[in-house]
C-alpha positions in Angstrom: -0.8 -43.0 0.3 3.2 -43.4 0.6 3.5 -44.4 -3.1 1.7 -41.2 -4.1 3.8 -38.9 -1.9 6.9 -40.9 -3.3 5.5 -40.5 -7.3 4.8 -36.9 -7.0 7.7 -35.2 -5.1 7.7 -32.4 -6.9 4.2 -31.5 -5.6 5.2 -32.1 -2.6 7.7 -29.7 -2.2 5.4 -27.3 -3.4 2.9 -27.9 -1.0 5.4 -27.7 1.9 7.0 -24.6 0.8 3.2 -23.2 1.0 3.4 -24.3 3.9 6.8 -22.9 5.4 7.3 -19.9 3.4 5.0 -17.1 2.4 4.2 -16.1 -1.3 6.1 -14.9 -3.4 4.9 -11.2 -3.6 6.1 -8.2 -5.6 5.9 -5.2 -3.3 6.3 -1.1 -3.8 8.7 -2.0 -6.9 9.2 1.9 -7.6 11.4 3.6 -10.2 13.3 0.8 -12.1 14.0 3.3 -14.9 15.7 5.7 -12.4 19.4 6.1 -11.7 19.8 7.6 -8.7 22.0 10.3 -7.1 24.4 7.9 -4.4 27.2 6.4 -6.3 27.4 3.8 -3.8 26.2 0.8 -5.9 25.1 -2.7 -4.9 24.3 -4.4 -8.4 23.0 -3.9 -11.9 20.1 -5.5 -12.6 19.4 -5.3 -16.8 22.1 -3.0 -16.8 20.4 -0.3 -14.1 22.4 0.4 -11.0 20.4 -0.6 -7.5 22.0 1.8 -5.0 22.9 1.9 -1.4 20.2 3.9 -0.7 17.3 1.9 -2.3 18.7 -1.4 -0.9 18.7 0.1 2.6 15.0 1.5 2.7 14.1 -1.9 1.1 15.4 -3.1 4.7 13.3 -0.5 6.7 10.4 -1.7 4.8 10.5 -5.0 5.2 11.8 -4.3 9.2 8.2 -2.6 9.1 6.4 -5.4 7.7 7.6 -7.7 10.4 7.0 -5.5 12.9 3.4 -4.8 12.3 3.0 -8.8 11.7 5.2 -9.9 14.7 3.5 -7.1 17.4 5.6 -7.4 21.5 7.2 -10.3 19.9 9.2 -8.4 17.0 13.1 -8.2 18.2 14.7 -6.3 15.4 18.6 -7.7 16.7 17.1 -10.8 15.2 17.5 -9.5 11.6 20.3 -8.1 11.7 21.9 -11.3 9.9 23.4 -11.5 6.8 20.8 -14.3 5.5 18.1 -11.4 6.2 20.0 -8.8 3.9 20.4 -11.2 1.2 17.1 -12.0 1.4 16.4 -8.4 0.5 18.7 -8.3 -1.8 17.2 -11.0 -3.6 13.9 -9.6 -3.8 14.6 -6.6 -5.1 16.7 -8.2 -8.1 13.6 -10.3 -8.6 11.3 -7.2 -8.6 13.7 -5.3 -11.0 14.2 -8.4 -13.6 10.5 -8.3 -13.7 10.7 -4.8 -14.4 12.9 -5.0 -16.8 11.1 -7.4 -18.8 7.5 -4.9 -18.5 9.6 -2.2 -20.0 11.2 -4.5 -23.1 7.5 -5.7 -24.0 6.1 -2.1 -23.8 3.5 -3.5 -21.6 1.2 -0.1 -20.3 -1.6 0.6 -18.8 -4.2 2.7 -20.0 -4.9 6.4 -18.6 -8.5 5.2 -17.3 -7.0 2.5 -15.5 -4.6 4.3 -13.6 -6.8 6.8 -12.7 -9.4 5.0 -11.6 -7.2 2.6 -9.1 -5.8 5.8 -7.7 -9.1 7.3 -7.3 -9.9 3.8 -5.2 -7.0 3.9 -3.4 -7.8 7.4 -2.0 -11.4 7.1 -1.3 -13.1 6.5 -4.3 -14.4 9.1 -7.2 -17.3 10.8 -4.9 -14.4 11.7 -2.1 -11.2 11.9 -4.2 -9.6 15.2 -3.3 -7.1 16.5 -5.2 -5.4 18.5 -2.3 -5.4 16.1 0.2 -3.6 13.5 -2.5 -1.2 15.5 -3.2 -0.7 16.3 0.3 -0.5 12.8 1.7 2.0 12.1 -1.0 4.1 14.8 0.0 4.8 13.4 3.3 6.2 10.4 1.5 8.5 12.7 -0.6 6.8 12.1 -3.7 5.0 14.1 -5.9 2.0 13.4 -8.5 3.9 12.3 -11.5 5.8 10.4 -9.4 3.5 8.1 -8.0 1.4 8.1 -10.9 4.5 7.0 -13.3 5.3 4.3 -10.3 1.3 3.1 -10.2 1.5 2.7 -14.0 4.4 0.3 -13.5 3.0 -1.7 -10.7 0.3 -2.3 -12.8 2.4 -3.7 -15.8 4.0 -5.5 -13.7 0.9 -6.8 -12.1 -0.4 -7.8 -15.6 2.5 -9.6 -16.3 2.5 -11.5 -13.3 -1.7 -12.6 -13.8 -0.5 -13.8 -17.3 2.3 -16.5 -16.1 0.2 -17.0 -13.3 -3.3 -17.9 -14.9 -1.4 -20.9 -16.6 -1.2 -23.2 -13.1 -4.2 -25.6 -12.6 -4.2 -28.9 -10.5 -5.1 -32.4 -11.9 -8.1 -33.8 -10.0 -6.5 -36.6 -8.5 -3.4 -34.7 -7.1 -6.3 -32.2 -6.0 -8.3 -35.4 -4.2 -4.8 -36.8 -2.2 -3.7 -34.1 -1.2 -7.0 -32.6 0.2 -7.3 -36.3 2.0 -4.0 -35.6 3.6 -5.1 -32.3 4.7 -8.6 -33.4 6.1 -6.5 -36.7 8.1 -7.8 -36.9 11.8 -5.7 -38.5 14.4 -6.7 -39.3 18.2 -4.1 -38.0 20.5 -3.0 -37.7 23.8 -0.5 -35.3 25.5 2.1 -35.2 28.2 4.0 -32.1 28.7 6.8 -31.9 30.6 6.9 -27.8 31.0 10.5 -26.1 31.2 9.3 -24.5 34.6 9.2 -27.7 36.1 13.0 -28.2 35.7 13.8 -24.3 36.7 15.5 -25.1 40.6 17.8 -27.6 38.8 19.5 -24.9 37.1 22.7 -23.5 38.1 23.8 -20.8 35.9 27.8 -19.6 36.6 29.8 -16.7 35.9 31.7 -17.9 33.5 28.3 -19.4 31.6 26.9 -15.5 31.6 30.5 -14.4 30.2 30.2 -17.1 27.2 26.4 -16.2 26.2 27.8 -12.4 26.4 30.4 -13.1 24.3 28.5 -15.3 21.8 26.0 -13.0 21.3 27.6 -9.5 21.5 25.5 -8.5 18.8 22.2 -8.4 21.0 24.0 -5.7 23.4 25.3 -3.9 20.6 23.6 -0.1 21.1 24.0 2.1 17.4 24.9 5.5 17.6 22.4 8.0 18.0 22.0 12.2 18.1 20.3 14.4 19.5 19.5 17.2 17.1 18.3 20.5 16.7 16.4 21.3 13.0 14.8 23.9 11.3 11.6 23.9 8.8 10.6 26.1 6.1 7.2 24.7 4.4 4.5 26.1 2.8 2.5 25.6 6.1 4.9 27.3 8.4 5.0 30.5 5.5 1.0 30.2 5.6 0.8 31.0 9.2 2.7 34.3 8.6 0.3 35.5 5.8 -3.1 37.5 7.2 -5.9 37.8 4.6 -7.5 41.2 5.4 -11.9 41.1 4.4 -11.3 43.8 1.9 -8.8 41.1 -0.1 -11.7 38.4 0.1 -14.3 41.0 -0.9 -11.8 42.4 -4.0 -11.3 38.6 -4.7 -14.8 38.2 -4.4 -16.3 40.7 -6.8 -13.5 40.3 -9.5 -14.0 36.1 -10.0 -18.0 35.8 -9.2 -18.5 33.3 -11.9 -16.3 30.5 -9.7 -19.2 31.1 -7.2 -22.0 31.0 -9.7 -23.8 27.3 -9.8 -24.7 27.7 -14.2 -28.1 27.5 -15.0 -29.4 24.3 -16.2 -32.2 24.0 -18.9 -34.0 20.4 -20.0 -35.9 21.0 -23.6 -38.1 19.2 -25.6 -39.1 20.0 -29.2 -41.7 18.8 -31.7 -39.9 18.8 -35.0 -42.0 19.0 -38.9 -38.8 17.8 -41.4 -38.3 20.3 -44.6 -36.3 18.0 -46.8 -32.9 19.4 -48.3 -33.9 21.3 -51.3 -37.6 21.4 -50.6 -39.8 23.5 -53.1 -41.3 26.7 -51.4 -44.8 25.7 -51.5 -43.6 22.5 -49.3 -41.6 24.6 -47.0 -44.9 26.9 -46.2 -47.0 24.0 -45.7 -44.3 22.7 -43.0 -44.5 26.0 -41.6 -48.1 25.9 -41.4 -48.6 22.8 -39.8 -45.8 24.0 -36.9 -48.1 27.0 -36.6 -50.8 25.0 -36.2 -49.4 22.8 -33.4 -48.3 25.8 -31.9 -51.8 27.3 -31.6 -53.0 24.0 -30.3 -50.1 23.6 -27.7 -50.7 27.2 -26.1 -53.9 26.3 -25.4 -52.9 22.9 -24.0 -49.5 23.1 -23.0 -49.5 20.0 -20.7 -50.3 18.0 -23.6 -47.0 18.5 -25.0 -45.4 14.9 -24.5 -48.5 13.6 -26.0 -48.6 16.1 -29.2 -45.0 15.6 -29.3 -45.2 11.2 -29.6 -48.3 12.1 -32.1 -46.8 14.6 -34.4 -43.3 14.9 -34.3 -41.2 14.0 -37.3 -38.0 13.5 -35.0 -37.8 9.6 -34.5 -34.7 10.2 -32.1 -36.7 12.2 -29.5 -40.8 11.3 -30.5 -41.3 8.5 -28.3 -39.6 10.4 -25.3 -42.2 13.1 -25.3 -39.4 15.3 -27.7 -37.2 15.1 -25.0 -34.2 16.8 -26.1 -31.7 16.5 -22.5 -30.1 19.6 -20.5 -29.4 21.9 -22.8 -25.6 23.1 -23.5 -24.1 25.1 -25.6 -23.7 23.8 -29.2 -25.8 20.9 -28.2 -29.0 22.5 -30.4 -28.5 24.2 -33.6 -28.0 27.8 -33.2 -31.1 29.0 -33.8 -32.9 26.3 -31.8 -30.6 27.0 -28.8 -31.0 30.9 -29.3 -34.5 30.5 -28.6 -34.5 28.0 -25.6 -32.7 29.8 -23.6 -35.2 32.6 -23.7 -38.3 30.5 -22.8 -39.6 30.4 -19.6 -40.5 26.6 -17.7 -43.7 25.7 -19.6 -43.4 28.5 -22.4 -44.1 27.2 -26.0 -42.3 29.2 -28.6 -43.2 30.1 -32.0 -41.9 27.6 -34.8 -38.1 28.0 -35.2 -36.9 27.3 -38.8 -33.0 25.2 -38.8 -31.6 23.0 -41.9 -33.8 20.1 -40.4 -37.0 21.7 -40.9 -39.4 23.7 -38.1 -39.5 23.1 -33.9 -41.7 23.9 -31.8 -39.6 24.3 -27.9 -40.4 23.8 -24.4 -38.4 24.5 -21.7 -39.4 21.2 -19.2 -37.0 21.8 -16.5 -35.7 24.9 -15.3 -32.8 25.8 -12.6 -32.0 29.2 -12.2 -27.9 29.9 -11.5 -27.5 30.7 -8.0 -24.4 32.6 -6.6 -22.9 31.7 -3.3 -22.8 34.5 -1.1 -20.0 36.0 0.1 -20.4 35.0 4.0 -20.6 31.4 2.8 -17.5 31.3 1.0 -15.6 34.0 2.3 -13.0 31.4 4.7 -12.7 29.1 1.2 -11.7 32.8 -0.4 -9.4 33.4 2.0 -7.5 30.3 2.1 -7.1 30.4 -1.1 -5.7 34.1 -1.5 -3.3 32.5 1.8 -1.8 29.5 -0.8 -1.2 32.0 -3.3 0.1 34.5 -1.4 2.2 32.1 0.9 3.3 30.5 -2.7 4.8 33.5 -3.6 6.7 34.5 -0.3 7.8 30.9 0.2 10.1 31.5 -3.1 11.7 34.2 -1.3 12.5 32.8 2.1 13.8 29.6 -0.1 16.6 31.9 -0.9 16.8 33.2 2.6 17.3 30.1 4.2 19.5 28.6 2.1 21.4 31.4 2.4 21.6 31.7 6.2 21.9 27.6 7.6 25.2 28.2 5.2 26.7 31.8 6.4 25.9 31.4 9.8 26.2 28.0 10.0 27.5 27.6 14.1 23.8 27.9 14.8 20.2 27.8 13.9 19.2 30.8 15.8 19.5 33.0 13.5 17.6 31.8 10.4 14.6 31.3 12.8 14.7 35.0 13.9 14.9 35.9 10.6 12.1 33.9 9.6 9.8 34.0 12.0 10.7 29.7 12.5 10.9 27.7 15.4 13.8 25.7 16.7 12.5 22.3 17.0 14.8 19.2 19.1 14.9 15.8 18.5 16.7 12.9 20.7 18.0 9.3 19.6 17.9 9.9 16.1 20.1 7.5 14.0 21.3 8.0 10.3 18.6 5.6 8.7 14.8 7.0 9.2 12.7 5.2 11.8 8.9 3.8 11.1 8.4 5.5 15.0 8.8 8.5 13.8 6.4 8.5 10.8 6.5 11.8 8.9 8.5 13.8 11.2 10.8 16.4 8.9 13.9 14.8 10.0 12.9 11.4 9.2 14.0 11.7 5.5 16.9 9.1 3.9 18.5 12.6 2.2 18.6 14.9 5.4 19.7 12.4 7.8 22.8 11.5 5.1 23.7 14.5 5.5 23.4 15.2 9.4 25.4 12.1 9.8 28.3 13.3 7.2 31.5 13.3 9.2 31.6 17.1 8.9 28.6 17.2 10.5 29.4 14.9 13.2 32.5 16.5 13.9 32.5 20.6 13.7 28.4 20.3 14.9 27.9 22.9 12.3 24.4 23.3 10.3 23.7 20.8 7.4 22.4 23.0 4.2 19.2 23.3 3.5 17.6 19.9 2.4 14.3 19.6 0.6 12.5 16.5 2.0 9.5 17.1 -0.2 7.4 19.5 -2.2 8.0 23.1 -0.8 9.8 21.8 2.5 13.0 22.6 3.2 15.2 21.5 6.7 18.2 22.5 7.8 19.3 21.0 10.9 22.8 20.0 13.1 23.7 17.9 15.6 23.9 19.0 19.5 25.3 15.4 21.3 26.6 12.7 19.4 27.1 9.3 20.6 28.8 6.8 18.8 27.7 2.8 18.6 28.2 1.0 21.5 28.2 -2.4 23.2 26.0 -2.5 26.4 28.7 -3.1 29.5 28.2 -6.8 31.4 27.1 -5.7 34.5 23.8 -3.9 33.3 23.0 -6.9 31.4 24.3 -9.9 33.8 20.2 -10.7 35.4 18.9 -10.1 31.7 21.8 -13.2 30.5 21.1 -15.2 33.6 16.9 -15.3 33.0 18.0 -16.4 29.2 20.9 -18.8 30.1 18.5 -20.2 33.0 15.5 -20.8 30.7 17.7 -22.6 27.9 19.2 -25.1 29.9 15.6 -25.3 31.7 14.9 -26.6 28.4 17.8 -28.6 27.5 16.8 -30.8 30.9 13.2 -30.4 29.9 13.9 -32.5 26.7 16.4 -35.0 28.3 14.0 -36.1 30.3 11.4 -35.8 27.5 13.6 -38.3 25.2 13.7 -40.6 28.6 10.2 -41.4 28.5 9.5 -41.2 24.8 11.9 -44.4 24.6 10.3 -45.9 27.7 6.5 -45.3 26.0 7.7 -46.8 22.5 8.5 -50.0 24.5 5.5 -50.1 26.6 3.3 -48.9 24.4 1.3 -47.6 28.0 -0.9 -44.0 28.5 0.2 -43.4 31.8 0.1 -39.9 32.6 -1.0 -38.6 29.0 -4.6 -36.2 29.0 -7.7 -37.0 27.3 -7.7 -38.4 24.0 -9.0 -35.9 21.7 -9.3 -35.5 17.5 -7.0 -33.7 15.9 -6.3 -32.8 12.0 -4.2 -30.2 10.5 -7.4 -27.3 10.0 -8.6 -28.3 13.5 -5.7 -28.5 16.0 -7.7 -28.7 19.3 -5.6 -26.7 20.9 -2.0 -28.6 20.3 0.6 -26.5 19.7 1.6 -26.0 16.1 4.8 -27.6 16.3 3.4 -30.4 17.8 0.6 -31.0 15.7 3.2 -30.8 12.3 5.3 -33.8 14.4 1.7 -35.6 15.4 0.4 -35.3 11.7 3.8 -36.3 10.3 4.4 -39.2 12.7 4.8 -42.7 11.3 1.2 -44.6 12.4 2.1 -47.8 10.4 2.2 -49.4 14.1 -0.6 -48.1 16.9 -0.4 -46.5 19.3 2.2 -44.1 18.1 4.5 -41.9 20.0 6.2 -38.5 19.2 8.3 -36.1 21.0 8.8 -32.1 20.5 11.1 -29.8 22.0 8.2 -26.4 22.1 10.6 -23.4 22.8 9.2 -21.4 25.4 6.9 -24.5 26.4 8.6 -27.4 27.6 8.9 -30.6 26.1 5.7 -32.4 24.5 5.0 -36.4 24.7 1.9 -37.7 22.1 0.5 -40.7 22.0 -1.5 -41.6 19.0 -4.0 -44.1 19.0 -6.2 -43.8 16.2 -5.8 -42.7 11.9 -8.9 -42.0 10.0 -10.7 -39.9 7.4 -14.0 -37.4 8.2 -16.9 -39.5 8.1 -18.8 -36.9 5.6 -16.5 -35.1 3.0 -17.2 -31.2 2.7 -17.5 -30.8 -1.3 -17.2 -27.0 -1.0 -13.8 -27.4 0.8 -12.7 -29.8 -1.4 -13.0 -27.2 -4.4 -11.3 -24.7 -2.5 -7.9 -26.7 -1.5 -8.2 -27.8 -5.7 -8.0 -23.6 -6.1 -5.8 -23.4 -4.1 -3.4 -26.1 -4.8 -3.6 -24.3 -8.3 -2.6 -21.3 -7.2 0.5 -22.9 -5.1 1.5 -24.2 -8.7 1.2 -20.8 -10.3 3.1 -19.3 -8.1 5.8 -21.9 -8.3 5.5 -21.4 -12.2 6.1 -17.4 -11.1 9.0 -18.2 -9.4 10.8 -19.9 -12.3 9.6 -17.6 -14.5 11.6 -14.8 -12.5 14.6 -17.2 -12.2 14.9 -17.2 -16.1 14.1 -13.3 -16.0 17.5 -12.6 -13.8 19.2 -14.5 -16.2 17.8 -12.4 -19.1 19.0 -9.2 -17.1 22.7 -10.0 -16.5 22.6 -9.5 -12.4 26.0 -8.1 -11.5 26.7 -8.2 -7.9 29.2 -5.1 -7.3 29.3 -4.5 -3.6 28.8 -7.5 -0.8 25.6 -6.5 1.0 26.4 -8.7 4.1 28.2 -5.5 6.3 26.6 -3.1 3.8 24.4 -1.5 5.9 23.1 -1.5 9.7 19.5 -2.9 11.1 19.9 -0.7 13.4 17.1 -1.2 16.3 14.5 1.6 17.2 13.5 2.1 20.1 
């Protein structure tokens, strides 16, 4: 087993970076062909700028992934490293090289495509509504073409990806070693010394609280924050001033019935005796004497239609349907076919109608009447409808307004709200990068907060000009208290350092003691004060910690019984004892097949990953700005 880990390193390392780090994933990659408005910028990827801007909601988004992952346990001080910007940083340049190369190979996706994946992504073709798309991509600032132009893109990029991807495949005996090293079972025992235990030997000092405050300044560190006051004009806040009166639904009513009106809908079928092109007249009144005829016979039999029509008809596209000829539409039939169908009554056999094919005889099969929607039904649909337009129209005007007023009388907000008929709305802690807490609030918008937290803003508390955060919205806003970052005195948090500082050296004597006996054990070779045995394998860990059971499944076993120690933070200190190596007595084939997939799939993506590597080579990364102090994780709370 040691010879084949030592002959395939390489697969190795992929397996344990499977293991350690998560796939390599391209994520929201939007507007690569898009320069930008902030000057500010990072790097050029391909020759296109990545701004300040970009780079830092990257950060919130990935702050957002973590935090929906990590739940209680997310501490966002904890990424506020320079390792976790550049690891930003470096996902983005991979996302954009990629780009890059979807746009040089004119790689697209096709209309239908697009549409359809949108369509699923919003409910599906039954339920997609228009409206509501458009609205839940205006709270993200985006409009239609916007997303669709970004979709299209992702999905380039996505074929792209499947392409380099769908070359990785493992051999079978690579597949078969490494799915025995996986399925391994060892018989342990455990000892835990827990950090608890050595609590009341710790002695934490004054001067051991000042050195962990010191050390660590960063957790204390408290950003600056605002308390603001903001105004919104929107289409919704225009809409609640607009009152439809009945007499405009009724006016709107009677003028555009036909959007009520469900059309009629007709299903025909015809029996059909062919003249041939440049048929003598003799034949063309024999074929219109045998249409006669089957006329005469049909009105006295009109149920045996189908079967007159299967018998007689010279159609061969319709015949053996019964001379089913569909719903009926306009230009569907020729003319004079179509003139009289949509005369007949359900049931009604007409007289033999003479087009360039030869003589039919019609029947109207199915028959649906248009019905009109009555005005009590759709009378609040009218309405809301006359309310967008007419809230359209006078939201173009206030525009001006507003702008106008946030600029002219810009000491306050009062007045524009007067004005307007808007209401004053407050918000406290707000920092100048936009929170995941506060979701689609009007103020949390990258462009408005810039310029709230301009340093005029700060300092004259004046009001910002009018910002539009998204499709017919526009806020205007100042701030009302300002305070700037700050680092958390010692006093308020001495107990919070002496629970930490108590707990670490609780652990530090935890594992002293741990090492103690692990040396005595090796020696020995004794169980003394160890649990049960029990059976343990990396895909069923019986309840030992995952730290341990990496250590346990890693441990030498050349020599039995076996002993390993782990320091499990939080935990204590863990003693194993392992007595026993062996393989499942029965081998699960499906399993099997699945580690094989996926051990392919580990080398595809490691395939991927080179592939990009070459790809930001290809695209000429220039790094222009260090990223390290670029920007602020700033914590939410």
């Amino acid at each position: 087993m040691f010879e084949f880990i030592r002959t395939h390193q390489r697969l190795m390392q992929i397996l344990l970076a499977i293991v350690i780090v998560p796939s390599f994933a391209f994520v929201g990659i939007g507007s690569y062909q898009s320069f930008g408005d902030d000057a500010n910028t990072i790097a050029k990827i391909d020759g296109k700028p990545l701004t300040q801007q970009e780079f830092d909601t990257a950060v919130r988004n990935k702050l957002d992934t973590y935090r929906q992952r990590l739940g209680a346990q997310f501490d966002q001080k904890l990424f506020d490293t320079p390792e976790f910007k550049q690891s930003v940083l470096d996902e983005l340049i991979a996302q954009r090289a990629v780009a890059a190369e979807v746009i040089h190979n004119n790689l697209s996706v096709p209309d239908a495509q697009l549409q359809q994946v949108i369509m699923d992504q919003f409910g599906g073709a039954a339920n997609f509504d228009m409206d509501r798309y458009k609205a839940i991509l205006a709270q993200q600032g985006l409009r239609p073409e916007e997303y669709d132009a970004r979709m299209r893109r992702d999905l380039a990029l996505q074929q792209l990806a499947t392409s380099v991807e769908g070359t990785g495949f493992a051999p079978r005996s690579v597949a078969k070693n490494l799915s025995d090293i996986i399925s391994q079972e060892r018989e342990v025992q455990e000892l835990l010394l827990p950090v608890a235990d050595f609590v009341p030997q710790v002695k934490v000092t004054d001067e051991m609280v000042k050195a962990f405050y010191d050390k660590n300044s960063k957790f204390f560190e408290v950003p600056e924050q605002a308390k603001i006051e903001y105004v919104v004009l929107s289409s919704d806040a225009v809409a609640s001033q607009v009152n439809i009166s009945d007499a405009e639904v009724a006016d709107y009513y009677a003028k555009n019935s036909a959007q009520f009106t469900t059309a009629e809908v007709r299903r025909a079928a015809h029996i059909l005796i062919e003249v041939k092109s440049g048929a003598s007249a003799a034949d063309v009144a024999a074929a219109k004497a045998k249409a006669d005829a089957i006329v005469a016979e049909l009105r006295k039999n009109p149920g045996e239609f189908v079967k007159v029509a299967a018998a007689k008809s010279e159609d061969a596209g319709s015949k053996d349907q019964g001379g089913d000829l569909g719903v009926v539409e306009k230009d569907s039939l020729p003319a004079p076919l179509y003139a009289v169908v949509t005369k007949l009554k359900q049931g009604e056999i007409s007289d033999a109608v003479k087009t360039d094919a030869g003589f039919h005889i019609a029947t109207v099969t199915e028959l649906k009447p248009a019905v009109v929607k009555p005005l009590e039904v759709v009378k609040a649909d009218v309405a809301e409808l006359l309310k967008k337009q007419q809230a359209a129209k006078k939201y173009s005007e206030m525009a001006e307004t507003f702008n106008n007023t946030v600029y002219e009388q810009a000491d306050s907000l009062k007045p524009v709200a007067d004005k307007l008929g808007l209401k004053i709305e407050t918000a406290a802690n707000v920092s100048r990068t936009p929170s995941p807490l506060a979701g689609p609030a009007p103020y949390n918008n990258a462009k408005f907060l810039t310029a709230l937290f301009s340093n005029d803003s700060i300092s004259s508390k004046r009001n910002t000009e009018a910002v539009e955060t998204a499709p017919n919205t526009l806020v205007s806003g100042r701030i009302v208290e300002f305070k700037p970052a700050s680092k958390r005195p010692l006093a308020e948090v001495d107990a919070q350092i002496r629970q930490r500082v108590t707990i670490e050296e609780a652990a530090k004597l935890a594992a002293k003691a741990g090492e103690e006996k692990l040396a005595a054990f090796k020696k020995s070779g004794e169980a003394t004060g160890f649990g049960a045995a029990k059976l343990v394998s990396r895909g069923k860990p019986e309840g030992v910690n995952g730290l341990a059971l990496q250590a346990v499944m890693k441990a030498d076993t050349s020599k039995l019984p076996a002993y390993v120690g782990v320091d499990v933070p939080g935990t204590g200190y863990g003693l194993y004892r392992i007595s026993k190596v062996q393989q499942p007595a029965a081998q699960d084939e499906a399993r099997r097949a699945q580690e094989a997939e996926q051990i392919g799939s580990m080398i595809a993506q490691q395939e991927m990953a080179q592939y990009v590597e070459l790809l930001k080579a290809k695209a000429k990364v220039k790094i222009l700005k260090p990223i390290a102090s670029s920007t602020t994780v700033t914590e939410v709370k």
